[in-house]
N, CA and C atoms as an extended XYZ file, in Angstrom:
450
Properties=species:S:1:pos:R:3:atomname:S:1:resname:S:1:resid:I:1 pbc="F F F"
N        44.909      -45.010      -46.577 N   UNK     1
C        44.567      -46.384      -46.258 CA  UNK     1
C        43.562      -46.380      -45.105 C   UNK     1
N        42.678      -46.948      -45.499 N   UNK     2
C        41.176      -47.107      -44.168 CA  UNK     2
C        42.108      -47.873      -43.007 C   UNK     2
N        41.319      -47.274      -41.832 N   UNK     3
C        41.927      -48.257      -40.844 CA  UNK     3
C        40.841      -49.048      -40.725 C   UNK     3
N        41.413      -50.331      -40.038 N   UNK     4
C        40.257      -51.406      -39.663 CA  UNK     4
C        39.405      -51.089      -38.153 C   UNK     4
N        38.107      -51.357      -38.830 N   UNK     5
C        37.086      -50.866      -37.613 CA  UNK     5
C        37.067      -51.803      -36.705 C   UNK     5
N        37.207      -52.891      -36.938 N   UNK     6
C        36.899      -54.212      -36.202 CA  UNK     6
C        38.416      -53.990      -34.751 C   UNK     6
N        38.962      -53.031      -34.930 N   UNK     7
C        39.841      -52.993      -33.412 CA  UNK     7
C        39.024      -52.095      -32.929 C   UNK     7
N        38.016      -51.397      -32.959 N   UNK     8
C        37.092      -50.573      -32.278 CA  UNK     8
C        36.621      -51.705      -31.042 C   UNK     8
N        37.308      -51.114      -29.960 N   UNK     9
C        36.782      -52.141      -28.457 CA  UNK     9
C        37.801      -53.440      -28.158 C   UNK     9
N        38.644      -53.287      -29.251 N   UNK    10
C        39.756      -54.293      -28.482 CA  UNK    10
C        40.601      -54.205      -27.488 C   UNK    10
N        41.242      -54.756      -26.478 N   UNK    11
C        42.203      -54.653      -25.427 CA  UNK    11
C        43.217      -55.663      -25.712 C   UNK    11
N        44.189      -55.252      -25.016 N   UNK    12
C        45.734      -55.949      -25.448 CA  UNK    12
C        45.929      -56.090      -23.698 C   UNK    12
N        46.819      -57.174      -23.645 N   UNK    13
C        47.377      -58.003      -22.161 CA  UNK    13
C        48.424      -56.212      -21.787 C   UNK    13
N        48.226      -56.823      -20.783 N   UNK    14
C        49.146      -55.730      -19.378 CA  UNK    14
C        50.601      -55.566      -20.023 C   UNK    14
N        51.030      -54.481      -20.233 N   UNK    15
C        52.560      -54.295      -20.791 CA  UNK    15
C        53.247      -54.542      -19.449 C   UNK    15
N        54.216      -55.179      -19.860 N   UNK    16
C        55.767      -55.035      -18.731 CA  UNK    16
C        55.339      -53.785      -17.827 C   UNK    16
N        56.066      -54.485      -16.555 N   UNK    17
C        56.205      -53.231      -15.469 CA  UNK    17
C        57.212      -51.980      -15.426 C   UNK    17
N        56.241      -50.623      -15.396 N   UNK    18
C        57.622      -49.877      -15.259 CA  UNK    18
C        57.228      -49.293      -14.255 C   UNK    18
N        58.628      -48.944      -13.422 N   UNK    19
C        58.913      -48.262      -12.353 CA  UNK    19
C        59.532      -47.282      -12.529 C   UNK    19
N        58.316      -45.990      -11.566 N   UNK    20
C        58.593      -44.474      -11.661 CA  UNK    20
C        59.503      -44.156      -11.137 C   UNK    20
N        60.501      -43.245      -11.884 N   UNK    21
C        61.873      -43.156      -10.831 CA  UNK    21
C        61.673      -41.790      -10.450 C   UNK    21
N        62.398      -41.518       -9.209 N   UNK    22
C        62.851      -40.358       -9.140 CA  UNK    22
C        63.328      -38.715       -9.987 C   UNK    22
N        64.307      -39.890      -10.973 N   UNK    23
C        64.805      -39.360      -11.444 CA  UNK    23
C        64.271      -38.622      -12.869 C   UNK    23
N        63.285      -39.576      -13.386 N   UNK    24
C        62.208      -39.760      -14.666 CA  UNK    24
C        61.300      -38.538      -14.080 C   UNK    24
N        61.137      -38.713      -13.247 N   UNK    25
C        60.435      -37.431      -12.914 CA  UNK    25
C        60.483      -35.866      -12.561 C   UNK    25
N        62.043      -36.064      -12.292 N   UNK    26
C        62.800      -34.609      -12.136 CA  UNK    26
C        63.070      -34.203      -13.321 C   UNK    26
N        63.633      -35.282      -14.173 N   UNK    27
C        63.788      -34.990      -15.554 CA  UNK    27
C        62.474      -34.742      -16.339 C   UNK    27
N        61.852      -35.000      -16.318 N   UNK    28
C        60.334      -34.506      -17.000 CA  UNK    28
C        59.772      -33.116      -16.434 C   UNK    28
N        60.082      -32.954      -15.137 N   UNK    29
C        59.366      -31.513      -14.159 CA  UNK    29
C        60.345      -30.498      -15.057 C   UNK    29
N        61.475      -30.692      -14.915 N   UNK    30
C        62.585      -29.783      -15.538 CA  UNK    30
C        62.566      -29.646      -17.547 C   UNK    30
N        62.097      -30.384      -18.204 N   UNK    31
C        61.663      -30.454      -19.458 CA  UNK    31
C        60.258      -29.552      -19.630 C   UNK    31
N        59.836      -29.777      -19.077 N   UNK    32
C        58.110      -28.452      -18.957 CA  UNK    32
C        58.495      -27.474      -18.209 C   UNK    32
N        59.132      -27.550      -17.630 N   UNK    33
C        59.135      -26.310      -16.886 CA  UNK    33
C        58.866      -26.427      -15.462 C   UNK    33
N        58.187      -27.042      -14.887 N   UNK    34
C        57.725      -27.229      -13.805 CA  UNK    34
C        58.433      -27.138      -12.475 C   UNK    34
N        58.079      -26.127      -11.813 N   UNK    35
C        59.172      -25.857      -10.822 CA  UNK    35
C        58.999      -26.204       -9.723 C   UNK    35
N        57.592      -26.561       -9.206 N   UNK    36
C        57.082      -26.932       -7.790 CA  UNK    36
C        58.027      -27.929       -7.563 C   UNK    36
N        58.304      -27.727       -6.143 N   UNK    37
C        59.155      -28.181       -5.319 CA  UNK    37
C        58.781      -29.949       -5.218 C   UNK    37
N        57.471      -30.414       -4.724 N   UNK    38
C        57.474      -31.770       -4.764 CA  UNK    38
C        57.771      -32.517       -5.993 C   UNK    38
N        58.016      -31.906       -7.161 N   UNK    39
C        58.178      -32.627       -8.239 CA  UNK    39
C        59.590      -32.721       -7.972 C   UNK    39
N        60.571      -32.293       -7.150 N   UNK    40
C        62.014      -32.358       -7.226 CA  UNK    40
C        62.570      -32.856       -5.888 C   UNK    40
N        62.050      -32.531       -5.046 N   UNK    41
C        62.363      -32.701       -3.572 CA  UNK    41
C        61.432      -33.829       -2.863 C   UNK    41
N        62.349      -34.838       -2.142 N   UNK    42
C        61.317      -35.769       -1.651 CA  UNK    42
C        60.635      -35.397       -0.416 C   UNK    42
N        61.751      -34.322        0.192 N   UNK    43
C        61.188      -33.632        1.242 CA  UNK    43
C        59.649      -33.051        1.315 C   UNK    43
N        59.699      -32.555        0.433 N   UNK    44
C        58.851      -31.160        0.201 CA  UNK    44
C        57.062      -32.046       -0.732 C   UNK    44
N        57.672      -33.483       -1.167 N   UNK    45
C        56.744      -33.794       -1.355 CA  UNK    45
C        55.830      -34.537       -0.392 C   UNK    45
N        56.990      -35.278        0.569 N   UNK    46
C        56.215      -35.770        2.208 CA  UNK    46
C        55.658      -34.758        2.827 C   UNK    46
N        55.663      -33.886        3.128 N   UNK    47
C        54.908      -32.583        3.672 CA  UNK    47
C        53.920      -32.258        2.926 C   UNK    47
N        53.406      -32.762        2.056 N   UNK    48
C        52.529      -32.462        1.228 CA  UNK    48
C        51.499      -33.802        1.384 C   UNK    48
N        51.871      -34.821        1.998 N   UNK    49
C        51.322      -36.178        2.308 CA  UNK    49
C        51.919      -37.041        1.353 C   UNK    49
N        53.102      -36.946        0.302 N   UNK    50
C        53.012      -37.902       -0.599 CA  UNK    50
C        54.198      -38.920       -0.237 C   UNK    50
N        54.394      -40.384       -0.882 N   UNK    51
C        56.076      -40.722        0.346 CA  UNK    51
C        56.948      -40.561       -0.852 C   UNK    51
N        56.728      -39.862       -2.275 N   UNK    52
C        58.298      -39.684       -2.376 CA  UNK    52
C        58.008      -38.451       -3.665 C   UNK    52
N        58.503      -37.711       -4.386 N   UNK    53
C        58.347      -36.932       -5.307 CA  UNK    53
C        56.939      -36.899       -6.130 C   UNK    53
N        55.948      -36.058       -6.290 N   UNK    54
C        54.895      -37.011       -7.395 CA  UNK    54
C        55.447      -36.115       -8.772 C   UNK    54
N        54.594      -36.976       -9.435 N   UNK    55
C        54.378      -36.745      -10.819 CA  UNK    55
C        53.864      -35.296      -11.636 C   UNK    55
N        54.419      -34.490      -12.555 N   UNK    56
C        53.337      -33.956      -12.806 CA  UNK    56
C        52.724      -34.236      -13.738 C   UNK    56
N        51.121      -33.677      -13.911 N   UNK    57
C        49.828      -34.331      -14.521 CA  UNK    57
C        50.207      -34.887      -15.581 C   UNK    57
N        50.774      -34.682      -16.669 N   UNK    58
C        51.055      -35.114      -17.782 CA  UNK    58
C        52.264      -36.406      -18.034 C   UNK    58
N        53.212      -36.294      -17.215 N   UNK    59
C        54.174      -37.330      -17.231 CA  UNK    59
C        53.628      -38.874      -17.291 C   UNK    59
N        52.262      -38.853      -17.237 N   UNK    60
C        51.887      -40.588      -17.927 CA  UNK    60
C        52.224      -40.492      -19.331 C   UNK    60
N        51.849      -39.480      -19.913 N   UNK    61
C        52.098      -39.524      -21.258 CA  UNK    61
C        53.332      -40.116      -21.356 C   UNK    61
N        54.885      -39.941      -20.575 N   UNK    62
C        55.924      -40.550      -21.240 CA  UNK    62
C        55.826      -42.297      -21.005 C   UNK    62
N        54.740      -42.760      -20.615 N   UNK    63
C        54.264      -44.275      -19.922 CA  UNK    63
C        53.446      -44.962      -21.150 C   UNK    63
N        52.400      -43.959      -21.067 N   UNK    64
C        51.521      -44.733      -22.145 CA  UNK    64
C        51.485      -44.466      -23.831 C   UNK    64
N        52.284      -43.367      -23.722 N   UNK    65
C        52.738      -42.996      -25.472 CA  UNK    65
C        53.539      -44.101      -25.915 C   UNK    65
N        54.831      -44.840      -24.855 N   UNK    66
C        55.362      -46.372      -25.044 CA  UNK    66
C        54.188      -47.492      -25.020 C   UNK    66
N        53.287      -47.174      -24.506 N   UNK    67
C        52.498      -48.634      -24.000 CA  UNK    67
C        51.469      -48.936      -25.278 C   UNK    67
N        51.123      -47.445      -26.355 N   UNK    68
C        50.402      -47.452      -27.160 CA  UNK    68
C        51.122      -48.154      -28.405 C   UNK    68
N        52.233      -48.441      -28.415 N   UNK    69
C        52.936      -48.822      -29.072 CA  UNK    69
C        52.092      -50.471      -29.882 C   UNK    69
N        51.803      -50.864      -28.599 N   UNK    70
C        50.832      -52.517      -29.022 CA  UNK    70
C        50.161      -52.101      -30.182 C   UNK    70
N        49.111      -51.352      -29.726 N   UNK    71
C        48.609      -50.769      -31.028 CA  UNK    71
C        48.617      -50.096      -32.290 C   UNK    71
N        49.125      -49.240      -32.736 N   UNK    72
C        49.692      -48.561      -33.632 CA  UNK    72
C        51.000      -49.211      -34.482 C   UNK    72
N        51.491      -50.440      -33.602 N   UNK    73
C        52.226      -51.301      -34.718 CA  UNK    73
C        52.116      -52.286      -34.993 C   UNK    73
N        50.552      -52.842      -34.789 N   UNK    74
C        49.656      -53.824      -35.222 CA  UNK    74
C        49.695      -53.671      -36.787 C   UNK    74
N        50.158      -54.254      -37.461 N   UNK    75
C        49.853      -54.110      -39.106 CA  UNK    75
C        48.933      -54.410      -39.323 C   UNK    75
N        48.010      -55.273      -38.695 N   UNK    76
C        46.320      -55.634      -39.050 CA  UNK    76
C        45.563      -54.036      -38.824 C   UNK    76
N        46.105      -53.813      -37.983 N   UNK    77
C        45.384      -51.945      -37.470 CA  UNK    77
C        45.054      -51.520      -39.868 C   UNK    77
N        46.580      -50.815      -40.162 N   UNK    78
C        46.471      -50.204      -41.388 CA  UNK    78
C        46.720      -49.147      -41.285 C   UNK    78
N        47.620      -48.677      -39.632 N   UNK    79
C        47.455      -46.883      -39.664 CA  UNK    79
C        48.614      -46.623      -40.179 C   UNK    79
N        48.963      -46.219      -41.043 N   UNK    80
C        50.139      -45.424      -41.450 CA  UNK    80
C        50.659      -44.125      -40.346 C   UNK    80
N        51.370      -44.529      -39.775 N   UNK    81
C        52.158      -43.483      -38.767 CA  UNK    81
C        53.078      -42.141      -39.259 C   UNK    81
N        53.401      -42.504      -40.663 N   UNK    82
C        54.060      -40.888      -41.199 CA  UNK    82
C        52.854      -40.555      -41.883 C   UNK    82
N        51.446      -40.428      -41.565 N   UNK    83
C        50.508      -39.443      -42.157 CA  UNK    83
C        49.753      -39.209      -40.797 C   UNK    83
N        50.297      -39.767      -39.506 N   UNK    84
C        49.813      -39.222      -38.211 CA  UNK    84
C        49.759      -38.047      -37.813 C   UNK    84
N        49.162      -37.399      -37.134 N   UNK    85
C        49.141      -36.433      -36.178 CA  UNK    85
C        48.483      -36.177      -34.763 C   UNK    85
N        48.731      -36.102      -33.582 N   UNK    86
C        48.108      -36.102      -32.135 CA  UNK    86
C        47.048      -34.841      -32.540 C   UNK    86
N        45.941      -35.798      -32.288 N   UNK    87
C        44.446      -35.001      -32.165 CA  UNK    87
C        44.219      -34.498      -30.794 C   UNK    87
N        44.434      -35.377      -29.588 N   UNK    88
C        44.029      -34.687      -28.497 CA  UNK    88
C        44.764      -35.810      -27.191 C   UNK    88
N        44.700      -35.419      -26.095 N   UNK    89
C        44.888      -36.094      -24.637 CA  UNK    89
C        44.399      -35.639      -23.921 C   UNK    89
N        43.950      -36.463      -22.559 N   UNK    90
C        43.240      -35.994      -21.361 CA  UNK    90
C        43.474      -37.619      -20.580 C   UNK    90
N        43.800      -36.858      -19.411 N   UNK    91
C        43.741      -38.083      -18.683 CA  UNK    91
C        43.015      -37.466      -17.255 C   UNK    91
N        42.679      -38.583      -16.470 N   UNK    92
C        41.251      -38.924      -15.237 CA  UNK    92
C        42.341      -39.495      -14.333 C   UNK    92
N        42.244      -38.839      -13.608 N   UNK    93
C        43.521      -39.111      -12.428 CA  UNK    93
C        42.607      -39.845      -11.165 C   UNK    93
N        42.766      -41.098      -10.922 N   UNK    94
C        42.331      -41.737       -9.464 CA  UNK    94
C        43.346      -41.218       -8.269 C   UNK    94
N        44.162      -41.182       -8.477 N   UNK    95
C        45.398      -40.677       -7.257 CA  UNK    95
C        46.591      -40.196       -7.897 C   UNK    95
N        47.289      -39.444       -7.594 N   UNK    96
C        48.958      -38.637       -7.789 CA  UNK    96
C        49.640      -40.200       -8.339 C   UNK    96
N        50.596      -39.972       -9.319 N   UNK    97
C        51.845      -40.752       -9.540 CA  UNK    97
C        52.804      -40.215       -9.044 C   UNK    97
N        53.542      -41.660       -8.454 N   UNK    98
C        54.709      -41.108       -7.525 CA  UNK    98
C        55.465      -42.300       -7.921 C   UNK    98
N        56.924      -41.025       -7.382 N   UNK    99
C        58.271      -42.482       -7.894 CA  UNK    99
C        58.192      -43.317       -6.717 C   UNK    99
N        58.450      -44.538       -7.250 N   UNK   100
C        58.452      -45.618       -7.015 CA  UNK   100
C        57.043      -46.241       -6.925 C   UNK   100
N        56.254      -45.271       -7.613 N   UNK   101
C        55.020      -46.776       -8.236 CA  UNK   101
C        55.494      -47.952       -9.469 C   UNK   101
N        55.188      -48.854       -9.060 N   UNK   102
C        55.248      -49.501      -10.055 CA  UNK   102
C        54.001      -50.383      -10.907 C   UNK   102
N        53.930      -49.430      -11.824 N   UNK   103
C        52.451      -49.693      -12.872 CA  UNK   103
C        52.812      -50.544      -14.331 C   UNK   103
N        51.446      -50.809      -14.923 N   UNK   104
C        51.271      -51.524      -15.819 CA  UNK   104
C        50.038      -50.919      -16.456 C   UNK   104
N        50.085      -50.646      -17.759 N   UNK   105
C        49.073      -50.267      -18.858 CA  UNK   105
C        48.354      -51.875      -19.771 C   UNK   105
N        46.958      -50.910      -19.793 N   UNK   106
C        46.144      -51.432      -20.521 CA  UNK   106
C        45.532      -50.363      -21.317 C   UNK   106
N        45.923      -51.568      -22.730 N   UNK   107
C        45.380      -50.350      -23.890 CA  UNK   107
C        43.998      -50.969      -24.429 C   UNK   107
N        42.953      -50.129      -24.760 N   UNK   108
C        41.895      -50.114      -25.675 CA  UNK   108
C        41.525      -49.415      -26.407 C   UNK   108
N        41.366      -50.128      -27.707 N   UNK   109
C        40.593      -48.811      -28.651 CA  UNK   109
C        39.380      -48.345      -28.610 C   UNK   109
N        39.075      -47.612      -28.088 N   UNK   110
C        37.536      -46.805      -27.634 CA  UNK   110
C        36.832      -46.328      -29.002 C   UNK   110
N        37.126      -45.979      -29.860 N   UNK   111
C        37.024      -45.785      -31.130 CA  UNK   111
C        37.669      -45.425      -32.150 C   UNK   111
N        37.348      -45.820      -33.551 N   UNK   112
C        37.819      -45.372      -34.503 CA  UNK   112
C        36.611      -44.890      -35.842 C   UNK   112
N        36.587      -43.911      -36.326 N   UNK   113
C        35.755      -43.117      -37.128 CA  UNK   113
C        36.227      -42.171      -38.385 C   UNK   113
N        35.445      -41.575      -39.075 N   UNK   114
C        36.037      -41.240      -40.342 CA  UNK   114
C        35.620      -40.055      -40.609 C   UNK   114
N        36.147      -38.708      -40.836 N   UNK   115
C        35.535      -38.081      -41.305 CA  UNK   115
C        36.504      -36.772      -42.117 C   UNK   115
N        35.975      -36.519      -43.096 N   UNK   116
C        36.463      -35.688      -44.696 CA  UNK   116
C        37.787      -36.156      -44.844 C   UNK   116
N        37.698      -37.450      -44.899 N   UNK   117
C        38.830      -38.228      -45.577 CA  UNK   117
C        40.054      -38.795      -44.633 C   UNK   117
N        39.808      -38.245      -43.620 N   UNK   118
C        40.911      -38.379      -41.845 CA  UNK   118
C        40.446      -39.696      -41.498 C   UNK   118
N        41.253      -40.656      -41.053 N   UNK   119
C        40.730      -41.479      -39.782 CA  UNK   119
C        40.961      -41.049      -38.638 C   UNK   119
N        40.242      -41.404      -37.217 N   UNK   120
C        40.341      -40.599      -36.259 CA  UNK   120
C        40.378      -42.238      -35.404 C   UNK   120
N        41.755      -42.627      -34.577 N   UNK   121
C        41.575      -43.247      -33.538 CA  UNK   121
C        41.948      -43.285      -32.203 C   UNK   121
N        41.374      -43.641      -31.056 N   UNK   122
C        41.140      -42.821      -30.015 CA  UNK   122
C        41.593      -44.335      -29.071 C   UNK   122
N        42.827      -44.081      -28.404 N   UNK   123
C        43.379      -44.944      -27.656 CA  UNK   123
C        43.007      -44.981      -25.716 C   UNK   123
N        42.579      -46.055      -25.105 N   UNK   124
C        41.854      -45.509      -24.152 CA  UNK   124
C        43.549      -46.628      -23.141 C   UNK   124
N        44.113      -45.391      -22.295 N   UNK   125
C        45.127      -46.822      -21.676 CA  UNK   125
C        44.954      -46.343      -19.962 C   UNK   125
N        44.610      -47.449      -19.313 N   UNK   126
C        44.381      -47.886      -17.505 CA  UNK   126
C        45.480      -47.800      -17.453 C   UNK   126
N        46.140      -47.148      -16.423 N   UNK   127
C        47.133      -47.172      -15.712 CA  UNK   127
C        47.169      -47.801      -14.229 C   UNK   127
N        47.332      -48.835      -13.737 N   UNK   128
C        47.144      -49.524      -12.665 CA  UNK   128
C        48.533      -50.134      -11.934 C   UNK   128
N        48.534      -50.130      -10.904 N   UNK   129
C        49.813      -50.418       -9.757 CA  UNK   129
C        50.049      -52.007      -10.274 C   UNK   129
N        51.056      -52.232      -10.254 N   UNK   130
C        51.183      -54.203      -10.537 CA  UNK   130
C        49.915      -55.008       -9.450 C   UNK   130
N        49.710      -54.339       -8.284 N   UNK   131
C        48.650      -54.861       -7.615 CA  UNK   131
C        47.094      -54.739       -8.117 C   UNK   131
N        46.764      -53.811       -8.927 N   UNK   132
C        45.607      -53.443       -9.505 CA  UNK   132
C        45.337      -52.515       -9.376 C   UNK   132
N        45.822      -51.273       -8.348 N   UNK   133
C        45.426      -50.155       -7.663 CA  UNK   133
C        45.043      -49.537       -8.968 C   UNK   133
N        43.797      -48.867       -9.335 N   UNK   134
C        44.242      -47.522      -10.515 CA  UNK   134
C        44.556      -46.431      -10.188 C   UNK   134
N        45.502      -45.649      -10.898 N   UNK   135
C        46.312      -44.042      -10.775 CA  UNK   135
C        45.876      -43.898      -11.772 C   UNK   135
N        45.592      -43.773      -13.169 N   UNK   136
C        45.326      -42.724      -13.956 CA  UNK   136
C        45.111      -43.810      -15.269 C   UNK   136
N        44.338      -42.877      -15.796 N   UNK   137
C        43.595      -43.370      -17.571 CA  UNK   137
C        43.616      -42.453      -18.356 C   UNK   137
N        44.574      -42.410      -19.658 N   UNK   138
C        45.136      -41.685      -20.840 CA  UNK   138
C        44.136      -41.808      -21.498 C   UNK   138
N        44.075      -41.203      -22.855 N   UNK   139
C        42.757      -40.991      -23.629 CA  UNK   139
C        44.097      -40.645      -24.548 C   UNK   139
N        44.160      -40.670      -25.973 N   UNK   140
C        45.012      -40.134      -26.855 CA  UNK   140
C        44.189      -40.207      -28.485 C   UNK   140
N        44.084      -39.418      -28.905 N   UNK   141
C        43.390      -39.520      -29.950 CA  UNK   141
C        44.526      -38.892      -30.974 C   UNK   141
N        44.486      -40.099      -32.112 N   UNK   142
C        45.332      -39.773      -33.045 CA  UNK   142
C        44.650      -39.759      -34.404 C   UNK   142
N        45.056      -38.686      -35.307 N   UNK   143
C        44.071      -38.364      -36.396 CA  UNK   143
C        45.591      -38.617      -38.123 C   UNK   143
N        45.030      -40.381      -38.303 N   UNK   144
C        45.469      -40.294      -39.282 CA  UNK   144
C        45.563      -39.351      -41.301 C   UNK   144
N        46.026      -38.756      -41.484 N   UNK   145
C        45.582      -37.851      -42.604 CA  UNK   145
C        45.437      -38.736      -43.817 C   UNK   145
N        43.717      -37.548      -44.665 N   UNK   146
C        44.065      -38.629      -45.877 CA  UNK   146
C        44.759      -38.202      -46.638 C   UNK   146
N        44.490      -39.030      -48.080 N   UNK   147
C        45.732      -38.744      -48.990 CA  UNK   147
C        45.019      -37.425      -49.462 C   UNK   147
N        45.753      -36.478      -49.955 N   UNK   148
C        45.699      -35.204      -50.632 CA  UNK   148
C        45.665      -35.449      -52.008 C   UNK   148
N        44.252      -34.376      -52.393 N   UNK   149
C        44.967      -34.799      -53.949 CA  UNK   149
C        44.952      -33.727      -54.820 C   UNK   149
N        45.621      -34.164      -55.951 N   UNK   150
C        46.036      -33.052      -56.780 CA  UNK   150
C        45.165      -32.065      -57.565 C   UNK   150
């Protein structure tokens, strides 16, 4: 099923606020592996300049993989999600995430394109403090498959 081009450059309103916990974040450091001490210790992350545990690099993903949600269950979209697969991520860090930020996503579709039968769409989501501050911008590119044939 083609996806629709016409969401190429659309944006969706600010999702609900979530607040980084502590705990969301020990639990994520400990799921990768991640052993550095400021990801666990609030101590160890104030000595480092930060005021409470930060983030590591990737843990927006458990933020904006929910926030992409606007999109991808748009039925006007057309993406079929059981012929999905994650093409790529990268995110542009303005400052460290730390628990007890409390942020809000904005999603846009930066593009969508076609090629040997794949759709390819590429989710662009702002990560910003409820005040506006920006911390970080996800990039997620998801590569719908086409149909196979016999």
């Amino acid at each position: 099923m083609p996806l629709d081009q016409t969401f190429a450059g659309r944006t969706w309103p600010p999702t609900e606020t979530y607040l980084v916990g502590r705990e969301k974040i020990r639990e994520f450091a400990r799921a990768i592996g991640a052993t550095e001490a400021e990801y666990h210790d609030p101590e160890a992350a104030r000595a480092l300049g930060y005021p409470d545990v930060v983030a590591p690099p990737t843990f927006p993903v458990t933020i904006t993989m929910a926030a992409s949600r606007q999109v991808i269950n748009d039925p006007s979209l057309g993406l079929d999600y059981t012929r999905v697969v994650h093409g790529d991520q990268k995110f542009a860090y303005t400052r460290p995430m730390v628990a007890g930020d409390a942020v809000v996503c904005v999603n846009t579709v930066d593009e969508i394109t076609t090629r040997g039968g794949h759709w390819f769409i590429t989710v662009r989501t702002e990560v910003r403090t409820e005040d506006g501050e920006p911390v970080v911008t996800a990039w997620s590119k998801l590569v719908q498959r086409g149909e196979e044939s016999a």
